[in-house]
C-alpha positions in Angstrom: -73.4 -162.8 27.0 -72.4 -161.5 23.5 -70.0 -158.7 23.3 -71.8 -154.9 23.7 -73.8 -153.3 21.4 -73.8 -150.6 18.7 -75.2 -147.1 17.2 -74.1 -143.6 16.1 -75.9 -140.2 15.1 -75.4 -137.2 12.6 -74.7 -133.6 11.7 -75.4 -130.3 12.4 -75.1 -127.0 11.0 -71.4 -126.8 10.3 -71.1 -123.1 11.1 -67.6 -123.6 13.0 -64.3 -123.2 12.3 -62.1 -125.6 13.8 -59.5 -122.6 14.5 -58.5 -123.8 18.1 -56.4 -126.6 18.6 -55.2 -126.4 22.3 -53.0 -123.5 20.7 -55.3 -122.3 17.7 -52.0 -123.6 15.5 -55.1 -125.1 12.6 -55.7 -123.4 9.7 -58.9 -121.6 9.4 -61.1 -123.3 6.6 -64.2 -122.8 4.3 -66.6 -125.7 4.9 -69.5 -127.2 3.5 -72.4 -127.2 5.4 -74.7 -130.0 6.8 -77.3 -128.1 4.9 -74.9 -128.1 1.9 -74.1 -124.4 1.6 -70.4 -123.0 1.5 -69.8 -121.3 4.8 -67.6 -118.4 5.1 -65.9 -118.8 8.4 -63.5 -115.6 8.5 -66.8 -113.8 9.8 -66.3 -116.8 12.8 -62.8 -115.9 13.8 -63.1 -112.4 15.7 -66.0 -113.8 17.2 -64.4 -116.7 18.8 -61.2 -114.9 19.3 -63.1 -112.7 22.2 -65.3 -115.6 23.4 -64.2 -119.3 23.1 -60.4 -118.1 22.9 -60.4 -115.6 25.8 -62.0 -118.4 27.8 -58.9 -121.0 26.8 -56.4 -118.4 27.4 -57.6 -117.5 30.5 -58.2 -121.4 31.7 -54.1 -122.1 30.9 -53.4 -119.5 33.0 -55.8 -120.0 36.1 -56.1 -123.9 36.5 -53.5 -126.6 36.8 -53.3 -128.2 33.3 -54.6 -131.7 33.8 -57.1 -132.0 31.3 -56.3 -132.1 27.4 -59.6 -130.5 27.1 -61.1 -130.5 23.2 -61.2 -126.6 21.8 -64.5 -126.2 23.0 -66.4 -123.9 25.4 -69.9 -125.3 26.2 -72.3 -122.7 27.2 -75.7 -124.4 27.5 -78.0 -127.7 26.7 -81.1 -129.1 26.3 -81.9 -132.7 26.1 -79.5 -134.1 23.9 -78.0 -130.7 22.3 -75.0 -128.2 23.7 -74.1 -124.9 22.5 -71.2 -123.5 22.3 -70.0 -119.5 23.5 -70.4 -118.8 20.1 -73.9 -120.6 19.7 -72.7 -123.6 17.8 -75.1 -126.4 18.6 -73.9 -130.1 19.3 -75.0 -133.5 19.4 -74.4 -134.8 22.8 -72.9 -138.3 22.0 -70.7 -138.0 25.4 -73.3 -137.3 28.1 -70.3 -135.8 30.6 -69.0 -139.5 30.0 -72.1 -141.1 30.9 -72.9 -138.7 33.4 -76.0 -137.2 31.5 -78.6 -140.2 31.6 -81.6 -137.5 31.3 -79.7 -135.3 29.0 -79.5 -131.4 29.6 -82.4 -129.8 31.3 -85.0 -132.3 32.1 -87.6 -130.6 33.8 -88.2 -133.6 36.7 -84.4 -133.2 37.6 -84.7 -129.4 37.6 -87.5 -129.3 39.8 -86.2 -131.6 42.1 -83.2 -129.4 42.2 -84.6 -126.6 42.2 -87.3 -127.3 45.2 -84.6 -128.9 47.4 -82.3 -126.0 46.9 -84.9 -123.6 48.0 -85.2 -125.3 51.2 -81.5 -127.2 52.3 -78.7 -128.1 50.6 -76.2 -129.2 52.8 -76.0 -130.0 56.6 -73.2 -132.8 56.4 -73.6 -136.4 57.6 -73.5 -135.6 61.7 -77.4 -135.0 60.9 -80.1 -137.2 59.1 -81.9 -136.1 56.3 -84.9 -137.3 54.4 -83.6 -136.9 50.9 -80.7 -139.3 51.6 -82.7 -141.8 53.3 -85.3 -141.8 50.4 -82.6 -142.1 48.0 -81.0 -145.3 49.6 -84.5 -147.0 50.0 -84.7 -147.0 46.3 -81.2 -148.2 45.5 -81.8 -151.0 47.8 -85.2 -151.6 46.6 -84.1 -152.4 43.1 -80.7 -154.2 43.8 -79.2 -157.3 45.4 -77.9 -154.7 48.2 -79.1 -154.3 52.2 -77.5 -151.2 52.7 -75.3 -148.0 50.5 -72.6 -145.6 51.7 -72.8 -142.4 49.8 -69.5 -140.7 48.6 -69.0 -138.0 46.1 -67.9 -139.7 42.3 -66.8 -143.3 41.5 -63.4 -143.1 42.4 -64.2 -142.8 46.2 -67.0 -145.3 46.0 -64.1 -147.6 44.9 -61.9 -146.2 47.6 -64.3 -147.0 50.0 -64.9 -150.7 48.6 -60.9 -151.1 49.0 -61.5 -150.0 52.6 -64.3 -151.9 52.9 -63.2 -155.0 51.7 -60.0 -154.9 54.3 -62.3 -154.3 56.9 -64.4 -157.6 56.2 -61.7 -159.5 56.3 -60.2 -158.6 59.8 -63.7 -159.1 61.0 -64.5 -162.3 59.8 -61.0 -163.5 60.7 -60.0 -161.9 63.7 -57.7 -164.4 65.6 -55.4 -164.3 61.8 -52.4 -162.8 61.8 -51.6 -163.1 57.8 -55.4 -161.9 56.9 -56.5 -161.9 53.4 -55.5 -158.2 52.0 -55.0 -158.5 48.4 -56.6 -157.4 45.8 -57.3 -158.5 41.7 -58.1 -156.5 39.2 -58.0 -156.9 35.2 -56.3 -155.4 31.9 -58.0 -152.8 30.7 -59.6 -151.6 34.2 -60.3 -148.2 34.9 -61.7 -147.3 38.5 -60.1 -144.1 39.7 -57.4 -141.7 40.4 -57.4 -141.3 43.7 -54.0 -143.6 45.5 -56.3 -146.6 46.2 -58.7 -146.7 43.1 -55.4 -145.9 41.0 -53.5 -148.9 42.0 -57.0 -151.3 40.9 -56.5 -149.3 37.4 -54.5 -151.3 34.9 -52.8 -148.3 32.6 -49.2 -148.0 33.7 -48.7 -144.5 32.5 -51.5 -143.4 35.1 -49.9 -145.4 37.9 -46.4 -144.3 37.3 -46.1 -141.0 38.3 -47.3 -141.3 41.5 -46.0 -144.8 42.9 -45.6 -146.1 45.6 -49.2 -146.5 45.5 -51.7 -149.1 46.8 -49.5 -152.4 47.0 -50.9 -155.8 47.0 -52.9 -155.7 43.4 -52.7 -158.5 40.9 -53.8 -157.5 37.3 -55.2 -160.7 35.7 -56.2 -160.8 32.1 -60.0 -160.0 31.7 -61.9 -162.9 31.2 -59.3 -165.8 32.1 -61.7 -167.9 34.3 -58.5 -170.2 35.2 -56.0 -167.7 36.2 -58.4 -165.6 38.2 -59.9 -169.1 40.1 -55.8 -170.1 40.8 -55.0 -167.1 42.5 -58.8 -166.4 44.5 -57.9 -170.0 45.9 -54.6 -168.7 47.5 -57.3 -167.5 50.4 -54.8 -164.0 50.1 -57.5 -162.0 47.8 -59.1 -159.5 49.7 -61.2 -158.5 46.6 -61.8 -159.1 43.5 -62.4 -155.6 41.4 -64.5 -156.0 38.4 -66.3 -153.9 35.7 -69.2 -155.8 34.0 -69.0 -154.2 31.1 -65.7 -151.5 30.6 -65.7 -148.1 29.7 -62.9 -146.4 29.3 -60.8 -149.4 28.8 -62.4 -149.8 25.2 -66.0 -151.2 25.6 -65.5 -154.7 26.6 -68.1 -157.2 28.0 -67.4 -159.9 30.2 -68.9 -162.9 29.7 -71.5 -165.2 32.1 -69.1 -167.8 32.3 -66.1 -165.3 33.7 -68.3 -163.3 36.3 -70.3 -166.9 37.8 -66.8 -167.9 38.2 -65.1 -165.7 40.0 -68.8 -165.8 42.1 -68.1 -169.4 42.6 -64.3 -169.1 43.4 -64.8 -166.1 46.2 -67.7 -167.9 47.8 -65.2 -170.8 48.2 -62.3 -168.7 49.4 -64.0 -165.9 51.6 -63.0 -163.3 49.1 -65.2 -160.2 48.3 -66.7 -159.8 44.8 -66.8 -155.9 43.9 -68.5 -154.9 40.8 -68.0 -151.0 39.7 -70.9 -149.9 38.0 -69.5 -146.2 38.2 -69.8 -146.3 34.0 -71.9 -148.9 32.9 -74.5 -149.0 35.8 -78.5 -147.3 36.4 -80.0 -147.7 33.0 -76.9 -147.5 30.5 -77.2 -151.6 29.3 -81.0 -151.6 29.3 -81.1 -153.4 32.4 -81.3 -150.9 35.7 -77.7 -152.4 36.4 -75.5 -154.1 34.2 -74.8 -157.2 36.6 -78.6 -158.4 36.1 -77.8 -159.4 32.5 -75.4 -161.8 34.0 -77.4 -163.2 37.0 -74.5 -162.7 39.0 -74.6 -160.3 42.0 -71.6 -159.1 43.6 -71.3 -158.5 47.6 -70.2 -154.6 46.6 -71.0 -152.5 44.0 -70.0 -148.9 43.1 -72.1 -146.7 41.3 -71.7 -142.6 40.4 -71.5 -141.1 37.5 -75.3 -140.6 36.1 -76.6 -141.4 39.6 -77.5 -137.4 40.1 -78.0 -136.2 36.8 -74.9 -134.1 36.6 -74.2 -133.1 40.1 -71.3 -135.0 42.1 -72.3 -138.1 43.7 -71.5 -141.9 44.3 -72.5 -144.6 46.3 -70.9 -148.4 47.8 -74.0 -150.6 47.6 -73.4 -153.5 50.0 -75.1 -156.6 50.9 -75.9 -157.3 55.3 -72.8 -159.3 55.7 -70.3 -156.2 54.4 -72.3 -153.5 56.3 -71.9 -155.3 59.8 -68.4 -154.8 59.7 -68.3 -151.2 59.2 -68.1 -149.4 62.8 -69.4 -145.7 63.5 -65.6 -143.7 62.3 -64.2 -146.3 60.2 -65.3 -144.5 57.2 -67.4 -140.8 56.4 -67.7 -138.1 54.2 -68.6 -133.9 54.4 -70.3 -133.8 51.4 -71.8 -137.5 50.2 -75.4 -137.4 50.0 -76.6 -133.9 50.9 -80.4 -133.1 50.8 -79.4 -131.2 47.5 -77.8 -134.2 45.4 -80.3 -137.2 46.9 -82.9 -134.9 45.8 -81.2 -134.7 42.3 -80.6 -138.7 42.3 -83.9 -139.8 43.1 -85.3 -138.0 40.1 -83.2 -140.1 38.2 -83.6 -143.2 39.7 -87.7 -142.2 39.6 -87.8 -142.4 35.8 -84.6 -144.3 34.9 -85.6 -147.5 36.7 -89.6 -147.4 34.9 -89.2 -150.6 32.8 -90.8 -148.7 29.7 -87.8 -146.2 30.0 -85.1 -149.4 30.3 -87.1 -151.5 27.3 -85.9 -148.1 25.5 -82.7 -148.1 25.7 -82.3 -151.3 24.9 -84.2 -150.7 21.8 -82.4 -147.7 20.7 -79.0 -149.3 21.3 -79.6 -151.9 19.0 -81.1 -150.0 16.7 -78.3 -147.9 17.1 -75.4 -150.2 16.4 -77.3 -151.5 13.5 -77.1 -148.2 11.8 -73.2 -147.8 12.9 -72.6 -151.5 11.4 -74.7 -150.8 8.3 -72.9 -147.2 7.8 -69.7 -147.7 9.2 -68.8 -151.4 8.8 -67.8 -151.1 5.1 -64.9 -148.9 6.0 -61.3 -151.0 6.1 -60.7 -149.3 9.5 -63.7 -150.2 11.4 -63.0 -153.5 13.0 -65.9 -154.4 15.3 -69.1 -152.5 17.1 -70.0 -153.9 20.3 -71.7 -152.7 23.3 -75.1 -152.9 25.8 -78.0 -150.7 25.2 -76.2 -146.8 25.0 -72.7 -147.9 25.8 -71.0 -148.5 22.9 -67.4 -148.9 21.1 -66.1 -149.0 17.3 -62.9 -150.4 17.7 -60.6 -149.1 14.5 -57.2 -150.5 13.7 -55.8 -146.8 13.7 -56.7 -144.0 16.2 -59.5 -142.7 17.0 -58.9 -139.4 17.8 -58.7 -138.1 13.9 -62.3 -139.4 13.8 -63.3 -137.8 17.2 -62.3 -134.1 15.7 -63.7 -134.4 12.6 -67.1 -135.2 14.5 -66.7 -132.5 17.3 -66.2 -129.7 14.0 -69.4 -131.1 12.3 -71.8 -131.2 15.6 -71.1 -134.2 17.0 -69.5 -134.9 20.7 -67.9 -138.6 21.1 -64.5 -140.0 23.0 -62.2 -142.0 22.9 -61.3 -145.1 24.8 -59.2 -148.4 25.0 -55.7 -147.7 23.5 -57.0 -144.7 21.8 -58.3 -146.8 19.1 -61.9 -147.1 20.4 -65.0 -144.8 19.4 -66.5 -144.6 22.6 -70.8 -143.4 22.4 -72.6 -142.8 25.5 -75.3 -140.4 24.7 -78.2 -139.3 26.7 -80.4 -142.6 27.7 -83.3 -139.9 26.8 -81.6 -139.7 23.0 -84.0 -140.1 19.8 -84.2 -142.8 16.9 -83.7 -138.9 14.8 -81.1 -138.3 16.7 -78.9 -141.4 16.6 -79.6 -141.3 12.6 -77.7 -138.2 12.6 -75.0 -139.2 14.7 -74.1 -142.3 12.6 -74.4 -140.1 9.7 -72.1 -137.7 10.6 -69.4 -140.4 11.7 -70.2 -141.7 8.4 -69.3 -138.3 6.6 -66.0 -138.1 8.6 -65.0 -141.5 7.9 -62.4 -139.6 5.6 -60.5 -138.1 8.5 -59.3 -142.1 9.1 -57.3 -141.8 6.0 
């Protein structure tokens, strides 16, 4: 499989001043608008200075600072637009980082919601409940899996892999004394923060603060068939941790040839495959999950982040052989899979999963990175679009970040990944051919803030 796809959209009304930095320390500007009209924004500054600038103030002071957050206070949506306190709208290239696979709003989600609310939200997992059940038999209808576990976000879908994973192999071997309890994972991996999911994720400066963590994990370069076959065949692997396609470590696709073999070289050794689908999974590649574009299905797989729309939820998808080795206690939650979030999730999986809604995506990715190539490509700094569908990366040979601003002041939300030197764009699967033209055009207008 080639590397990902790519695509971009474009500008709104630039009534904004750019005056907060985390510390409002930017000057405050005149701008030309999208419409082409010189804005005054002095008229902008008292009124942000009692909304948007109360509301930073007052978050430094109340919440323990572990978020560089952009200097922007997001008041409502719909579909693919935000607004600001101050009524600024914004084109929603970020989704909640790829939480947002319906946009803001949809009306199936919100009646779903809504309904379920009305009538039981929570009763915790010492009780069945229809929604969950409902939920499940749709995840296991359309995947390789027999069975799910439902958690609360990716990183403790992945925590439960880890602890599933361990589990299996005690089963399976339970007369060893040295049983297999390693794990591999890859440069450039990303699958929590929580102690277990933190160790499987490959950025020292995320690990270091809080180690001792997790030990036992082998980080392998992603996509070196050899090195990852040597060390599966040590029969000491656990698991094998693996994003089909990754997110936050810059957009990177693996390729047939490295998934079917570390497929082959577990099935020889007695090794787990895990693939976390937290990012790239349910609808984002154009396929329902990313793994069918490889024809490689994992034994695990973790999936959260656009699973319920917007409200916290993950799940461990499992095939028969995993799921007979988990005992009543060895693993629970309070919260996973309430009435209220199943409700939410099947919603999404309801019109996600329609193969007219997944022929979409794929359609308006790569008609997406087209545009981004076509608009963007000329520029010295742009090195390489890639991506799947609506994940996608322009990788620069100089920061991103520059680029990023200078978007979020004209209308348009987009991140960061990789080394920082990665446009990350994961937009709304529900986004419009309009909509993406206007995206790449305003990345195309801010191509300047690259220098």
């Amino acid at each position: 499989m080639a590397s990902l796809g790519q695509i971009t959209l474009p500008r709104a009304p630039s009534l904004e001043i750019s005056l907060l930095r985390r510390r409002f320390d930017r000057p405050i500007r005149t701008r030309i608008g999208f419409n082409g009209r010189i804005v005054s924004e002095q008229a902008q500054v008292s009124v942000k200075a009692s909304v948007s600038q109360k509301v930073i103030e007052e978050e430094a002071r109340v919440l323990v600072g572990t978020y560089a957050r952009a200097p922007v206070v997001l008041s409502s949506g719909k579909g693919c637009k935000l607004m600001d306190a101050e009524g600024k709208e914004y084109l929603d290239c970020a989704s909640g980082i790829a939480v947002n696979a319906l946009g803001h709003g949809d009306p199936d989600w919100l009646q779903a919601v809504t309904d379920q609310a009305a009538v039981l939200a929570h009763v915790s997992n010492v009780y069945y409940t229809i929604p969950q059940i409902e939920l499940a038999k749709r995840l296991v209808a359309s995947s390789f899996a027999d069975r799910v576990f439902f958690c609360n976000s990716g990183t403790e879908a992945n925590e439960a892999a880890i602890k599933f994973s361990r589990k299996f192999q005690r089963f399976t071997h339970p007369q060893d004394k040295d049983v297999a309890t390693g794990f591999i994972a890859f440069t450039n991996s990303f699958h929590g923060r929580t102690l277990g999911a933190l160790a499987l994720t490959s950025k020292e400066q995320y690990r270091t603060p809080f180690e001792p963590i997790m030990p036992g994990v082998t980080f392998l370069e992603y996509g070196n068939v050899q090195a990852a076959t040597d060390l599966i065949s040590s029969g000491k692997i656990a698991a094998v941790f693996v994003e089909p396609i990754q997110g936050e470590g810059g957009v990177y696709s693996a390729t047939k040839e490295f998934l079917q073999s570390l497929r082959s070289a577990c099935d020889a050794s007695g090794s787990l495959l895990v693939f976390d689908e937290v990012q790239c999974g349910l609808g984002r590649t154009g396929n329902l999950w990313a793994y069918e574009a490889f024809g490689v299905t994992p034994d695990i797989m973790t999936v959260a982040k656009p699973l319920a729309g917007g409200l916290p939820i993950g799940a461990v998808l499992v095939t028969e052989k995993v799921a007979e080795t988990i005992k009543y206690g060895d693993h629970g939650s309070t919260f996973a899979g309430n009435p209220l979030v199943c409700s939410a999730a099947i919603a999404v999986v309801d019109k996600v999963s329609k193969p007219s809604f997944l022929a979409s995506v794929s359609g308006k990715g790569l008609y997406f990175k087209e545009l981004l190539v076509k608009k963007l490509g000329g520029n010295s700094h742009v090195k390489e679009v890639r991506g799947e569908g609506l994940i996608i990366g322009v990788e620069l040979d100089v920061p991103a970040s520059p680029l990023v601003d200078a978007c979020r002041d004209s209308g348009l939300l987009i991140l960061t990944a990789g080394k920082g030197n990665v446009v990350r764009i994961v937009p709304p699967l529900i986004i419009s051919e309009e909509e993406i033209e206007r995206a790449v055009e305003i990345m195309f207008q801010n191509l300047t803030a690259l220098g």
